[in-house]
Every structure is written in C-alpha cells, then in structure tokens.
C-alpha positions as CSV (number, residue, x, y, z in Angstrom):
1,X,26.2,1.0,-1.4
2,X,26.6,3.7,1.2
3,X,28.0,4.0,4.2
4,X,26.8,2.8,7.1
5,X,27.3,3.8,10.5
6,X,28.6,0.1,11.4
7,X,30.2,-0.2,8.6
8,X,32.3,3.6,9.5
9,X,32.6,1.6,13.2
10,X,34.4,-0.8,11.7
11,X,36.3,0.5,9.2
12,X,37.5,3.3,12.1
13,X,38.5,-0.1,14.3
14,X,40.5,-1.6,11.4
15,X,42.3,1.6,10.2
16,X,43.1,2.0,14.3
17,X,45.1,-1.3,14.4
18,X,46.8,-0.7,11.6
19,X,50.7,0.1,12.4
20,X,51.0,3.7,12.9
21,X,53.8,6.0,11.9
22,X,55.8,8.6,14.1
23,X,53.8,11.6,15.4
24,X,54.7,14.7,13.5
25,X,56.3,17.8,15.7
26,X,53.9,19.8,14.4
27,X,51.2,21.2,16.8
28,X,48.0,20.6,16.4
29,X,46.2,23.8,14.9
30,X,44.3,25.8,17.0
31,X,40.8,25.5,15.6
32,X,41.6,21.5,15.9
33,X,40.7,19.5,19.1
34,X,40.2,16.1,20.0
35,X,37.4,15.3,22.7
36,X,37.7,11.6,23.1
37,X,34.3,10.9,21.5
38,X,34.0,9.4,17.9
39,X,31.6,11.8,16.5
40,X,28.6,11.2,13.7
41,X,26.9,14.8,13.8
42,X,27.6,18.4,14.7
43,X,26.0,21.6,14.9
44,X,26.5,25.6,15.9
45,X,24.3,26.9,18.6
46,X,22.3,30.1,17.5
47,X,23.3,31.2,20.9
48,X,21.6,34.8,20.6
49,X,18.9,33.4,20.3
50,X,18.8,30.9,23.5
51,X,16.3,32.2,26.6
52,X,18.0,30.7,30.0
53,X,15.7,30.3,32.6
54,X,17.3,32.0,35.4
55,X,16.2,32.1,38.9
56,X,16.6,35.7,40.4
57,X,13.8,38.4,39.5
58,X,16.5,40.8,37.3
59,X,17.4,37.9,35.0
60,X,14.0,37.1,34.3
61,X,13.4,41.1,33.3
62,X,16.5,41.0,30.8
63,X,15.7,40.8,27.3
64,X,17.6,38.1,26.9
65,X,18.1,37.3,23.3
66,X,19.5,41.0,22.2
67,X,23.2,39.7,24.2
68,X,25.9,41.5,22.8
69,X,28.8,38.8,23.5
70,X,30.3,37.0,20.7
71,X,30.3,33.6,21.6
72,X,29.8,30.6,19.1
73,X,29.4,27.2,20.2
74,X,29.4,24.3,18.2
75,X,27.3,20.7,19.5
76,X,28.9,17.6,18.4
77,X,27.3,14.1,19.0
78,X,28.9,10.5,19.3
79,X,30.2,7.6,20.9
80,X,31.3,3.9,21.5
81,X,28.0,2.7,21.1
82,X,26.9,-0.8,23.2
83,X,29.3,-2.4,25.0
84,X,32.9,-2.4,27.0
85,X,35.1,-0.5,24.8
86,X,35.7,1.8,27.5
87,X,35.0,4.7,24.1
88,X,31.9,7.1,26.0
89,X,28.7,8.2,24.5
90,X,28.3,11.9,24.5
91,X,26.8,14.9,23.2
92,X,29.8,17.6,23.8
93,X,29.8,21.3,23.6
94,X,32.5,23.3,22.5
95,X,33.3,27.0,22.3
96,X,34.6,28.7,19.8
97,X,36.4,31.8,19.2
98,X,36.6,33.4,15.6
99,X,39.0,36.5,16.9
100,X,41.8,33.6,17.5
101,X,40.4,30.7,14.9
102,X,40.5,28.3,18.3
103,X,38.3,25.4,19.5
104,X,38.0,25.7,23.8
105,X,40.6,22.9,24.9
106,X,38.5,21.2,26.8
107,X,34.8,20.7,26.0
108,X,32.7,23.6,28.0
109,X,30.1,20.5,28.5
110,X,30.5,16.5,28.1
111,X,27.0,15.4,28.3
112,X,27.0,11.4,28.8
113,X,24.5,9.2,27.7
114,X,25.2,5.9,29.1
115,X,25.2,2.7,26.4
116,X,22.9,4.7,23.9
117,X,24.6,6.4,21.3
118,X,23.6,9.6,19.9
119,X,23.7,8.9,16.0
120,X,22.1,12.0,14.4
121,X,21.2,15.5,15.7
122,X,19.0,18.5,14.7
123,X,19.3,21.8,16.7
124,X,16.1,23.6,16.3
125,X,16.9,27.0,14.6
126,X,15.1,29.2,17.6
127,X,17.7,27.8,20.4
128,X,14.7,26.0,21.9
129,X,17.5,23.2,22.0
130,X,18.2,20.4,19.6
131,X,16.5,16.7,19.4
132,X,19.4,13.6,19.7
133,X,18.4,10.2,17.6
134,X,19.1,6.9,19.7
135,X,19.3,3.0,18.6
136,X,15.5,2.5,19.7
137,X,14.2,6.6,20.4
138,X,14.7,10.0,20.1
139,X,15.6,12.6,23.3
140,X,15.1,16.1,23.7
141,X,18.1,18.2,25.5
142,X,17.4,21.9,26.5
143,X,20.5,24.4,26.6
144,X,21.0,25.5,30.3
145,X,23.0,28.2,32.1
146,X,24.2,30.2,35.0
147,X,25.2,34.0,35.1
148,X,28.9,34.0,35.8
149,X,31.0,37.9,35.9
150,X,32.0,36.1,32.0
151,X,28.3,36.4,31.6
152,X,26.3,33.4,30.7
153,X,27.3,30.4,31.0
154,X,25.8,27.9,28.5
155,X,25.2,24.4,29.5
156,X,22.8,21.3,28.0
157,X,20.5,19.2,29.8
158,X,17.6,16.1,29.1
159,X,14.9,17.7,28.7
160,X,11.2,16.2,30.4
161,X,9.7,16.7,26.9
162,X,8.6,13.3,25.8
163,X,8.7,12.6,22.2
164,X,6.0,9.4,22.4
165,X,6.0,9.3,18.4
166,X,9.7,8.7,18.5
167,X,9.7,6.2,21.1
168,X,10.5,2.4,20.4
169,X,11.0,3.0,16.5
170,X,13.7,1.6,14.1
171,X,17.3,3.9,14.6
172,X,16.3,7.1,12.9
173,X,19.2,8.2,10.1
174,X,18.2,11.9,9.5
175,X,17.0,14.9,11.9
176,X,15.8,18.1,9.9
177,X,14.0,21.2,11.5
178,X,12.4,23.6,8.9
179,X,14.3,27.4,8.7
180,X,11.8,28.6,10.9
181,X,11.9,25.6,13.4
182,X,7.7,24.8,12.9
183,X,7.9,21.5,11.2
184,X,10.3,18.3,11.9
185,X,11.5,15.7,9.6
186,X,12.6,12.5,10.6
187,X,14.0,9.4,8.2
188,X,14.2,6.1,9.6
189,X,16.4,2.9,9.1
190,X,13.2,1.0,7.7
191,X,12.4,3.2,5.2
192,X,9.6,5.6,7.3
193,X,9.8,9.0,6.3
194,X,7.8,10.9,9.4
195,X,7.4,15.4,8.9
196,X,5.6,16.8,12.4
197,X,4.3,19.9,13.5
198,X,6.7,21.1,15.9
199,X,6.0,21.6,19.1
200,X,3.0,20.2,19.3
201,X,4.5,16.7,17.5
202,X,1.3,16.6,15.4
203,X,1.3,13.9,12.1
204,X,1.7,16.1,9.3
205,X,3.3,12.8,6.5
206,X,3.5,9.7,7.2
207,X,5.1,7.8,5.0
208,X,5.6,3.9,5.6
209,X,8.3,3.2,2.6
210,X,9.5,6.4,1.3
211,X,12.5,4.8,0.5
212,X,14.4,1.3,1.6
213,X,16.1,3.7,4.5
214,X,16.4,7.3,4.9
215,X,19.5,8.8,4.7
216,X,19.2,12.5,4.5
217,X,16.4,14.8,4.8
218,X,16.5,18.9,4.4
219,X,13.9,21.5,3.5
220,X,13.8,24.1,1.0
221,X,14.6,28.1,2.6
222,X,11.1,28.6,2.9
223,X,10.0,25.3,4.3
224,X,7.4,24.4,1.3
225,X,9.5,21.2,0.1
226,X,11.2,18.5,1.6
227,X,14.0,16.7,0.0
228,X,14.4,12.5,1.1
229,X,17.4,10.6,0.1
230,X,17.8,7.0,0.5
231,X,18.8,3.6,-1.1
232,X,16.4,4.1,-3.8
233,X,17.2,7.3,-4.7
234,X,15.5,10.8,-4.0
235,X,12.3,12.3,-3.8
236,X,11.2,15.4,-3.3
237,X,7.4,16.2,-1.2
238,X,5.1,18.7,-0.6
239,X,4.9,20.0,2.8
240,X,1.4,21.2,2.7
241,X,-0.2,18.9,0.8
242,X,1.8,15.9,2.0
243,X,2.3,14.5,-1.2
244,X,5.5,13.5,-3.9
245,X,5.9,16.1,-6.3
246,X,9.1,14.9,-8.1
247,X,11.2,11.3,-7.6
248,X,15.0,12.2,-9.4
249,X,16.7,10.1,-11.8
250,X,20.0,9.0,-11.2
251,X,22.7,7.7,-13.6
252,X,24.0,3.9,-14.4
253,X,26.7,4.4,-12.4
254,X,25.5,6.7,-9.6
255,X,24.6,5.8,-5.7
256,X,22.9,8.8,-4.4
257,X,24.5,10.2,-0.6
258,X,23.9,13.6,0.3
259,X,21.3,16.1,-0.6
260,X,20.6,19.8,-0.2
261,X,18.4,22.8,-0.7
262,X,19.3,26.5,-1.5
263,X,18.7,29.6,-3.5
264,X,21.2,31.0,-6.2
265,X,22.7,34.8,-6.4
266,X,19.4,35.6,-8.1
267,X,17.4,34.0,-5.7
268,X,16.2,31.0,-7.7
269,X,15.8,27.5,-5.8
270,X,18.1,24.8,-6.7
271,X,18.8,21.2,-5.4
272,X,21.9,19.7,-4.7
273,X,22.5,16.0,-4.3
274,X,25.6,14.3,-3.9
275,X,26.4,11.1,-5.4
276,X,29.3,8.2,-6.0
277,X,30.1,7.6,-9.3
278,X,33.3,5.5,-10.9
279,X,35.1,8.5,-11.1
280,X,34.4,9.9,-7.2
281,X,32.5,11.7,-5.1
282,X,30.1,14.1,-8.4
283,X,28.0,17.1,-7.2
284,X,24.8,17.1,-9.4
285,X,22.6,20.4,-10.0
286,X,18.7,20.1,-10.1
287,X,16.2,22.7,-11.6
288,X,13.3,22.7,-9.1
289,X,10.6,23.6,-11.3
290,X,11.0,20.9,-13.8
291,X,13.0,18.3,-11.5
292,X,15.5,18.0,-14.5
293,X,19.3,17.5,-13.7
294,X,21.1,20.9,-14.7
295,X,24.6,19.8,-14.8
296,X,26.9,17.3,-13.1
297,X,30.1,17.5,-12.1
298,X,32.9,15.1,-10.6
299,X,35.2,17.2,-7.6
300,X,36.7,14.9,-6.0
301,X,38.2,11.1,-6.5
302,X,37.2,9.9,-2.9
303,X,33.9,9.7,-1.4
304,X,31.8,12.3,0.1
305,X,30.5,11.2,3.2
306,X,29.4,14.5,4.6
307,X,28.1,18.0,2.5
308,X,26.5,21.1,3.6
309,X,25.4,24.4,1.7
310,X,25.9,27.7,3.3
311,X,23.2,29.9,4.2
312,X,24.1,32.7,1.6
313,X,24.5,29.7,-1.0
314,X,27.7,30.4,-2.6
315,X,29.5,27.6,-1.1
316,X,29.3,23.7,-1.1
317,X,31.2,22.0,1.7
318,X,32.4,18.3,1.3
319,X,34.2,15.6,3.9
320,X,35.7,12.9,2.8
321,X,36.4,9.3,3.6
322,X,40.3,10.3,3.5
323,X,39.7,13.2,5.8
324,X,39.7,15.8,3.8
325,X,37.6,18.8,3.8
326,X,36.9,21.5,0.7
327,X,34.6,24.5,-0.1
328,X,33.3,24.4,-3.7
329,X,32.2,27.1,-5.2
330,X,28.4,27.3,-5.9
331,X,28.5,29.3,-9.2
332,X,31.7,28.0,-10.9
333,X,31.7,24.4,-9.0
334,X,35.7,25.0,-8.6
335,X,37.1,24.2,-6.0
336,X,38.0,27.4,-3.2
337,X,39.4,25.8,-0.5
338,X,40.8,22.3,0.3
339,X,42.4,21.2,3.7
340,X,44.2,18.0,3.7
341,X,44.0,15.6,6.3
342,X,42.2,18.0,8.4
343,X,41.0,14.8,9.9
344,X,43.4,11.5,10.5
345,X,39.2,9.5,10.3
346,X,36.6,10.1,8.4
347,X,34.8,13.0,8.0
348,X,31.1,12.2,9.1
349,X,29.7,15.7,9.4
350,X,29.9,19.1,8.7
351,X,27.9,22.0,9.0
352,X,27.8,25.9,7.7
353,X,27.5,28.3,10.6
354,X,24.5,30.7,10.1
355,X,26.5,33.6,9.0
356,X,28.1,31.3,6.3
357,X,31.8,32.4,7.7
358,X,33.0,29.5,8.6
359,X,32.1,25.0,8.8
360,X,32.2,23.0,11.6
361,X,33.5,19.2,10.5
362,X,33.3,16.3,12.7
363,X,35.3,13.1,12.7
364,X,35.2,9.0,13.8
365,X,38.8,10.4,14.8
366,X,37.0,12.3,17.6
367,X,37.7,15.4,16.5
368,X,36.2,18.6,16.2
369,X,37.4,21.2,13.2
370,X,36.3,24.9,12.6
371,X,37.5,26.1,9.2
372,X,37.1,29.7,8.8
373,X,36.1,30.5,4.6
374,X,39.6,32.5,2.8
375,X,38.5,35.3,0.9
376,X,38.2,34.2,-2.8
377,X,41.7,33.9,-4.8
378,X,40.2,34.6,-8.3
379,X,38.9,37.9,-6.7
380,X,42.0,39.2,-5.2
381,X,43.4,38.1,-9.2
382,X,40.7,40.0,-10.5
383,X,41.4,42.9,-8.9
384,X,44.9,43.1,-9.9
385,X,44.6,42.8,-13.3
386,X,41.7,45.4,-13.5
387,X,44.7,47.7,-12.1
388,X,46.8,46.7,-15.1
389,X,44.4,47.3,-17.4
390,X,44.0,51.1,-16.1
391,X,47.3,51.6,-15.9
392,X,47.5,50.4,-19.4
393,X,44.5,52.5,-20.7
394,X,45.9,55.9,-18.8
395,X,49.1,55.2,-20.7
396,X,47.2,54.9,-23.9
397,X,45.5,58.1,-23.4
398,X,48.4,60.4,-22.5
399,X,50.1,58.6,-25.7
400,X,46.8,59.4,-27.9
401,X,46.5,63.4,-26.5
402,X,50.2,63.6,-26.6
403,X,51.5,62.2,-30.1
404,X,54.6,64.1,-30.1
405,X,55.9,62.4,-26.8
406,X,55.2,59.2,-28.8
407,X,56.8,60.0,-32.4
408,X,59.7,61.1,-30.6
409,X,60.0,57.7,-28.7
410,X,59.6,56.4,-32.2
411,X,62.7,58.2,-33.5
412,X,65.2,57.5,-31.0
C-alpha cells in the first residue's frame, strides 16, 4: 500500500528514537541545510516573473518582471502537525545561489501556520503565488517584498483570496497548476478529483470517486490531459471535454505511486508512472496515443516516494525511503547521477527547477537539498574515444599514401 503521510510521521518518530551513532566530522555540504521543519512539499519560485506591489510612484513604473538579478528561491512546506510536539508548522523560503551550489543558512522567510499543517503545495507557474493544502482547507499565500540597496527583497504572505470550494473538504493529497497556470487540479483523501478554472475557481470536473484517494495529479505540456493516481490505479482525462480517456493497467505485483507527463527529444508525449514492485521502486513508460505500457524497468531496490521530470525531459528524478536521491536518464533509463544519504529521512519531495539545471529534494529530516545535474559521463567518454578513432584513422592514411614508411617498418 502506499505511503501515507501518518504513516511517514510515524515511521520518522520511530527511526528518531532509535540509538544514534557518532556525528561524522564532516561538514555539512553547502547546498544542504536543515530548517527545523519536517517537510512534505517543495517548490522553486519563478521569481522573474513575480510583480511586488510596491508603494512609491517609481516602483510602480518599473517593468518589473524583466529583473536582471539571479536569484532562485526554493518554497518548502511542513510541520508537526496537531498538537505539543513543540515541531512548528511552516511554509519556509530559502535562497539559493547556483554560482556557489549553497542553500541561505537561515531561511530568508519562516512563515508559521499555527496547528494546521501545510501537507501539499502548488506554486502557480506565473508567480501569482502558490496555493498550501490544510487538514480541513486550502490557503492562498502571495509573495511580498521591499526594495532594499540588494534589490528586492522577496517575502510570502496569506493572501485575502478565499478559496470557498476548498473550504471544509477532506485533506487534499495533490496540488497541480496547468504550464500556463489557467486550470487547477486538486485530489482529495476521499477519492474527489476537483480541475478549476483558475482564477476565477470555476467547476471545470468534478469527479466524486475518481479513485479510492488521490495521490498525484500533473498535466500534460500543453494542458489538454490530466494524469490521476490513486489506490486504484491511474487514469488519464480530458481537460476539455471533462471526461476519462484512458484508465492504465498495472501488473500483479505493482502498486502504483508517482506519475508524470512530458515530451521526448522528438517531441512526442509520453507518461511516466512510478510503481512498487517485489523487486523495487520500477519506472514504467506509457504511449499516449494508445495508453499501452512501452517498457518497464526496475532502478532501484528501495521505494520511490518522490519523482519529478525535468522540463527539457531528459531526466527522471527519484527520492527514496533510504534518502537517497538519483537522476535517471530519460532515453537510456540508466542511471546519471546518485547521491547517497543526501537525506538521513525520507525523501518526500523533489522538484526540477524550470531551466532543468538543477532539483530541489525535501525531507521528514527537515531538510532542504539543491542538487545541481553533472554533465553526462558517457558524453565526456564519447568524446574521447572519437579522438582515438581520428587519431587512428590519420595514422591509417599517412600509412596508406606513404607505403614505403610502412614496408620499411615491416623490415626492421
């Protein structure tokens, strides 16, 4: 069965009172930081994109989004939940610099939230802000700022927006904002699977048991399908005509967990969905047009509790129960790049940052991880051997325009 999020709160209490062993002397890595918070979502901020509402006349003139500065900021989302563990519930922002691979030390903002805990997360693609989901509701927070001689300063506030048709509802498991932030998807604990019109939060599907829960939602690149994952397995629907176009088979041994659109080196749309299987955490390949499985493969032996695609789709990200984190590659399915223990919990979430450079991972350990993506091994091998093969074709031809060199070589 999968994962709950009780089930992760209990499992991070049990593995905490286990007996520890001595600290290593090695520093924590840079692009590593702990913020006190378990965390059970995480996004990057399309900062450039963000329009501050600043008070004085010259701000309000400045084109705002064409900002030259650098800056990336990652959201993360988590907490104690109910009662007096003293453990806070926050959504925290952190800054993070790609010139030196480092997370800010301290988060630049540590937004409480009193007893509710903020479970899953969605920031909306446009910088409009990013929508939390709550035990019993969903809240709207707007990103805020000051002008400082650094520049901007960003910040995150509750917004005033209310979001009545996610008010007083089961826990929702699964946030999704279409690429162009227009539509809204949101899976609930009991099964409803709700798609809006954003902003105007108008009904677009309603579906009452699209599944026994929903556990992850994501639309296609250009927002005409919606894949649903749950319990009973996943479904694919029509955006426009707010209907079930495909419902995907899985295997005897198979308990679907993950899923995830994207679009191959040729442009073609393809599915992802992550399952476990006896064998571990299996990435599975689906043809879109006829909904048939295209291949299947097994990468790791421990469970995938978070995946992600990057943007440019060549490659798969995976965090495991163990704490581990590793790029796949799309086209080969081999494995690029694994980190170790780049968590001491479990890795809950992960995401791709637009530009596909780089993952944010996110942890019951209450950490926060950037991993930046190593240029590819097999090209850098490639390349070399290419130059071995000139070399050995140059020698070749001076031998075949030169045969006297050669038959006195022959001779000695």
């Amino acid at each position: 069965m999968l994962i709950t999020r009780f089930e992760l709160k209990f499992r991070h209490r049990e593995r905490s009172e286990r007996p520890t062993m001595a600290k290593s002397n090695n520093p924590e890595p840079s692009n590593f930081r702990k913020y006190g918070v378990p965390f059970y979502a995480v996004a990057w901020v399309p900062y450039k994109s963000i329009r501050f509402d600043f008070k004085s006349e010259e701000d309000q003139k400045e084109d705002q989004p064409d900002r030259n500065d650098d800056r990336n900021y990652v959201v993360l989302a988590g907490g104690g939940g109910e009662g007096r563990s003293g453990i806070p519930n926050a959504v925290v922002l952190s800054e993070f610099d790609l010139a030196s691979n480092s997370l800010s030390d301290l988060p630049v903002v540590k937004h409480g939230t009193g007893s509710d805990l903020p479970y899953r997360m969605a920031g909306h693609p446009r910088g409009e802000g990013l929508i939390c989901s709550f035990p019993k509701f969903c809240r709207w927070f707007e990103w805020d700022g000051e002008r400082s001689s650094e520049g901007h300063k960003l910040g995150i506030k509750q917004s005033e927006k209310e979001l009545n048709l996610l008010q007083d509802v089961e826990q929702q498991l699964a946030l999704e904002f279409n690429d162009e932030g227009s539509v809204l998807a949101s899976g609930g604990e009991n099964g409803n699977l709700k798609v809006f019109k954003w902003p105007s939060m108008e009904i677009i599907l309603n579906e009452a048991q699209a599944h026994a829960s929903v556990k992850d939602l994501d639309f296609s690149p250009d927002g005409k399908l919606l894949v649903s994952l749950g319990n009973g397995g996943c479904r694919v629907w029509d955006v426009t005509s707010s209907k079930a176009v495909a419902s995907l088979p899985k295997g005897n041994d198979e308990i679907f967990c993950s899923c995830r659109f994207s679009q191959t080196n040729e442009k073609n749309l393809v599915l992802y969905t992550v399952s476990v299987t006896g064998k571990g955490g299996s990435i599975a390949t689906w043809n879109t047009t006829t909904w048939k499985r295209i291949s299947s493969k097994s990468v790791v032996r421990d469970t995938i509790l978070a995946f992600d695609v990057s943007a440019d789709g060549k490659f798969l990200a995976c965090g495991t129960t163990e704490g581990d984190v590793m790029i796949i590659n799309s086209t080969s399915m081999r494995t690029h790049q694994v980190i170790k223990k780049a968590h001491l919990g479990f890795v809950t979430a992960l995401r791709f940052s637009p530009d596909s450079s780089a993952f944010a991972s996110a942890s019951l350990d209450s950490s926060a991880r950037v991993t930046i993506i190593q240029e590819a091994k097999e090209n850098r091998e490639i390349s070399l051997w290419l130059i071995i093969l000139i070399f050995l074709i140059a020698i070749a031809a001076y031998f075949f325009k030169n045969p006297q060199i050669l038959e006195s070589f022959t001779k000695i």
